[in-house]
C-alpha positions in Angstrom: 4.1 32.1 28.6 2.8 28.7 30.2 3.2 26.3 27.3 0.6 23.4 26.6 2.6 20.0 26.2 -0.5 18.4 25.3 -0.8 20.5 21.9 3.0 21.8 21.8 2.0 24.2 18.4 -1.6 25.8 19.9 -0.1 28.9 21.2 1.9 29.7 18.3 5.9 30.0 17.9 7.6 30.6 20.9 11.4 31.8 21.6 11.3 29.7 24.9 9.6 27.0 25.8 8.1 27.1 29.8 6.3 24.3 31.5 5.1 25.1 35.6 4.8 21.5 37.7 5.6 20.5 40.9 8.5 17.8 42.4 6.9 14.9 42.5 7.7 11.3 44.4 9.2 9.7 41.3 11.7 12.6 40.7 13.5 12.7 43.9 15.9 10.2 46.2 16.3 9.7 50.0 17.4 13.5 50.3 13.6 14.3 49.3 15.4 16.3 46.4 15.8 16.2 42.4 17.9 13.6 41.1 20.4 14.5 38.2 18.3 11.9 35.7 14.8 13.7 36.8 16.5 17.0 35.4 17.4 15.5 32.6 14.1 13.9 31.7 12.7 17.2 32.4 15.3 18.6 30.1 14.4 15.9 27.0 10.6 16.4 27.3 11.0 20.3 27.4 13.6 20.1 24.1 10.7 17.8 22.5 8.0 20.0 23.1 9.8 23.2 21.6 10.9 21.3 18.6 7.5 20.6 17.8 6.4 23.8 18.6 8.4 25.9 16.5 7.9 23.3 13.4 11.1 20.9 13.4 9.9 18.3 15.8 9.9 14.4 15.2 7.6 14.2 12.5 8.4 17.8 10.8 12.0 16.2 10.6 11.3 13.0 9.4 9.7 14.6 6.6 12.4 15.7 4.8 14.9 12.3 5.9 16.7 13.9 9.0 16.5 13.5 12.7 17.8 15.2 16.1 20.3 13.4 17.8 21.9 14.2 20.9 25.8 14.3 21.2 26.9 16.4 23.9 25.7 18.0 27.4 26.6 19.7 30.2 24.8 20.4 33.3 25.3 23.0 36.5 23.2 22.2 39.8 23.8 25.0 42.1 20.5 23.7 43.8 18.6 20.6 43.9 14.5 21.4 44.4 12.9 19.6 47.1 9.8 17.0 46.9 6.8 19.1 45.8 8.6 22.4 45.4 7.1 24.6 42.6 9.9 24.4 39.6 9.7 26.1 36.0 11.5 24.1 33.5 12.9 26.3 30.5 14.5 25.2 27.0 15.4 27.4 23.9 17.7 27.5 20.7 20.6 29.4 20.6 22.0 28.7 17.2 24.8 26.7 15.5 28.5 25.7 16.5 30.1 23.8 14.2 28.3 20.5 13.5 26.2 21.8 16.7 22.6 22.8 17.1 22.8 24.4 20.6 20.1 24.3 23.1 19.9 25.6 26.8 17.7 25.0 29.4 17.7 26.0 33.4 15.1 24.9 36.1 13.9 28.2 38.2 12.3 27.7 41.8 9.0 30.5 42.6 11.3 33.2 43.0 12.2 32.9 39.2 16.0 32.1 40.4 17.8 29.2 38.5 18.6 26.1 40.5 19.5 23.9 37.8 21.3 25.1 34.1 22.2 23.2 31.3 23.6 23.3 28.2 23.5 20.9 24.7 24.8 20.0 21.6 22.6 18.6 18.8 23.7 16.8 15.7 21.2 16.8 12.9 21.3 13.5 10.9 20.4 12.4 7.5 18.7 9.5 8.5 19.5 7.7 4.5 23.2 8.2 4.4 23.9 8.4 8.6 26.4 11.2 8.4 25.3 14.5 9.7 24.7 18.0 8.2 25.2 21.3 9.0 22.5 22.5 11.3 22.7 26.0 9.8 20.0 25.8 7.4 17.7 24.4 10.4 18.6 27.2 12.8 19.0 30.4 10.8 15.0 29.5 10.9 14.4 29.1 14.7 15.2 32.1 17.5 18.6 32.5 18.2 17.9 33.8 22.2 20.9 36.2 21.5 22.1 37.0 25.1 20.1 34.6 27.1 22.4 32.5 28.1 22.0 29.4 31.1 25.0 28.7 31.6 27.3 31.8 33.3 28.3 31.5 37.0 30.9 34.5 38.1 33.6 33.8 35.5 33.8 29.9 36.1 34.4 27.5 33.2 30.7 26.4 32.9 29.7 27.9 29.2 31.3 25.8 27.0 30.6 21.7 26.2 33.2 19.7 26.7 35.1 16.9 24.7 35.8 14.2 26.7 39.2 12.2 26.2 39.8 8.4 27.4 41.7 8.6 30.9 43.8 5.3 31.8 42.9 4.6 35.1 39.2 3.1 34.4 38.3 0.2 36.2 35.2 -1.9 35.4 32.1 -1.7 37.9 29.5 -3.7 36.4 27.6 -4.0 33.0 24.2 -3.5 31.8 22.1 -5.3 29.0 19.8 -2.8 27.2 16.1 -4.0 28.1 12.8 -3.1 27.1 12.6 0.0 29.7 16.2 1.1 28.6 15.2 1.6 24.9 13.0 4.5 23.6 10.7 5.4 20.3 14.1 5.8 17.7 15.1 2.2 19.1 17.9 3.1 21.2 18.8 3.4 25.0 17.0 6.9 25.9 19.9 9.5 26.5 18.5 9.6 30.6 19.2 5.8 30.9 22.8 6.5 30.6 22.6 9.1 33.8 20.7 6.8 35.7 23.1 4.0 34.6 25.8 6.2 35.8 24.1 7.0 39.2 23.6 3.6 39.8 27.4 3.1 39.6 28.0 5.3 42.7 27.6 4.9 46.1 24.1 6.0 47.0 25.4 8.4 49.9 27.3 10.3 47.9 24.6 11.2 45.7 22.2 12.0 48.4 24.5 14.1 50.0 25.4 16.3 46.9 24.4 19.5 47.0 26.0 21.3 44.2 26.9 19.0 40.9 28.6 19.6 37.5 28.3 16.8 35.1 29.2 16.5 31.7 28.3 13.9 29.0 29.5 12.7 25.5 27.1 10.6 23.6 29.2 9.0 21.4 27.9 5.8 19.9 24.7 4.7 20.1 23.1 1.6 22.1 20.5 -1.0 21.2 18.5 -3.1 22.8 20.2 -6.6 24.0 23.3 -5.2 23.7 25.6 -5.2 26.7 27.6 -2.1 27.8 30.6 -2.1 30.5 30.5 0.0 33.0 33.9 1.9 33.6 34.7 4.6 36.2 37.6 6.5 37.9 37.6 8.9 40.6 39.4 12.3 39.0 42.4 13.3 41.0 44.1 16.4 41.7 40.8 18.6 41.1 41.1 21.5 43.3 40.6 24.6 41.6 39.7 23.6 38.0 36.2 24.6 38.5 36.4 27.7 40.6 35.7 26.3 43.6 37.3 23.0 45.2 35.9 19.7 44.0 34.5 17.3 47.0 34.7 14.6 44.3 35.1 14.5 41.1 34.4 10.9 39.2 35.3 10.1 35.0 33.1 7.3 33.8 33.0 5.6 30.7 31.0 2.9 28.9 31.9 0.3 26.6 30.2 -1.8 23.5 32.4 -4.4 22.1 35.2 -2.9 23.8 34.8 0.9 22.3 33.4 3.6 23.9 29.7 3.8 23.9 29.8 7.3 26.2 32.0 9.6 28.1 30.8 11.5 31.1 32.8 13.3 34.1 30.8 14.6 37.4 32.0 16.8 39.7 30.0 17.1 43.7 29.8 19.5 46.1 28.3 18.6 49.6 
C-alpha cells in the first residue's frame, strides 16, 4: 500500500509504511546520486509518518508525557539512486531490545530491489522526569514485522547497532554553532544535521565517488541551538576484512559540547 503523508491515519493501520517519489535536485551531489543525509531525511519523515499512523506519533505521545528520541542507527548503501530515479522509501517496527524501540527501513529502486537499508534504535522518554522507559508496553501494541528484516547481506556483520567507544587518535577539523536551520520542532539539532555536519567534514571527492557506504551513528547527548560542537575525526586503520569485504576507507568521527561527546559515528566507503 501507497501511504498518504498528508493524512498519515486515513488508510487505517498499517504494518509498513510505503511512500513512491522520485530523486530530486535537492537530494543528490555532483555524482547526480543520493547523498547519505537525503536517505536519512527520507528515513525520519517515513518513521514520522508511521508513528502517526499506527497511533503513537507526536501528539499521541505527548499525551500521556513521553516522547520518541533517537539514540542509535546504522545504515547499508549497496546502491546510491540516481537524480530522478523512481525510489520506494519503507519504514516498520520490529519490536523491543533492551531500552530499544527498533525500527527498519530500506529504499527499493522499480524493480522492488533494496538499494539502501537501515536500521534504528529508539528510546522512549518520559518527558517530566528525563529518564527513559521500557518501550515494551508501546510496542507489544504496534506490528512486530516478525521476519522482515532490512538489514541481512550474505552473512556480513550488518544486523546488529553498534555502540560506539572513544578512539584516541581524533583530531579536531572544525566546529559548528547550532543555527536556526540546524534546530528542529523538539528544540534540538535535527538528527540529519549531524550527517550533513559530518559530510561536510570530508573531502567532497570522496563522497562523490562512494559507491557502497556503511555508516553507523550514536546519538548521544543532545544539542541546542547556539551551542557550539567540535568537530573531531580519524581515519580507521587496519580495516580489511572487518566488514566482509575490504574497506576503501573507513573514517571514526566524533563531536564534542563542552568537551564531552555530543555524538559518535564511524563510516566505512566503497568506490
Amino acid at each position: 500500500m501507497i501511504c498518504d503523508t498528508a493524512n498519515p491515519k486515513s488508510s487505517g493501520p498499517v504494518n509498513v509504511w510505503q511512500e513512491t517519489f522520485p530523486v530530486r535536485f535537492g537530494a543528490i551531489d555532483k555524482s547526480d546520486r543520493l547523498t547519505l543525509s537525503a536517505a536519512f531525511r527520507f528515513f525520519q519523515e517515513a518513521a514520522i509518518c508511521h508513528a502517526e499512523n499506527l497511533g503513537v506519533g507526536r501528539e499521541d505521545m505527548a499525551r500521556t508525557g513521553t516522547a520518541w528520541i533517537l539514540s542509535r542507527m546504522s545504515v547499508q548503501v549497496d546502491r546510491r539512486p540516481q537524480y530522478c530515479e523512481t525510489i520506494t522509501v519503507r519504514s516498520w517496527p520490529r519490536g523491543g531490545e533492551k531500552l530499544f524501540a527498533i525500527r527498519d527501513y530500506d529504499i527499493r529502486d522499480k524493480d522492488d530491489i533494496p538499494a539502501i537499508s537501515a536500521r534504528s534504535g529508539w528510546i522512549i522518554l518520559d518527558t517530566e522526569k528525563r529518564r527513559p522507559l521500557r518501550p515494551q508496553s508501546i510496542m507489544d501494541t504496534l506490528p512486530r514485522n516478525e521476519g522482515l528484516d532490512a538489514m541481512t547481506s550474505g552473512g556480513c556483520p550488518w544486523g546488529h547497532l553498534v555502540g560506539l567507544e572513544e578512539r584516541a587518535n581524533l583530531q579536531i577539523t572544525g566546529e559548528r554553532k547550532a543555527l536556526y536551520t540546524d534546530v528542529d520542532y523538539n528544540g534540538h539539532v535535527n538528527n540529519v544535521r549531524y550527517i550533513q555536519w559530518i559530510e561536510d567534514a570530508l573531502d567532497p571527492q570522496l563522497l562523490e565517488k562512494a559507491g557502497k557506504m556503511r555508516f553507523d551513528i550514536n546519538y548521544l547527548t543532545e544539542i541546542l541551538g547556539g551551542e557550539v560542537t567540535a568537530i573531531l575525526s580519524a581515519p580507521i586503520e587496519n580495516e580489511s576484512g572487518a566488514f566482509c569485504n575490504a574497506v576503501s576507507r573507513a573514517f571514526a568521527f566524533e563531536g564534542r559540547k563542552n568537551g564531552h561527546a555530543a555524538f559518535r559515528a564511524e563510516l566505512r566507503v566503497w568506490e
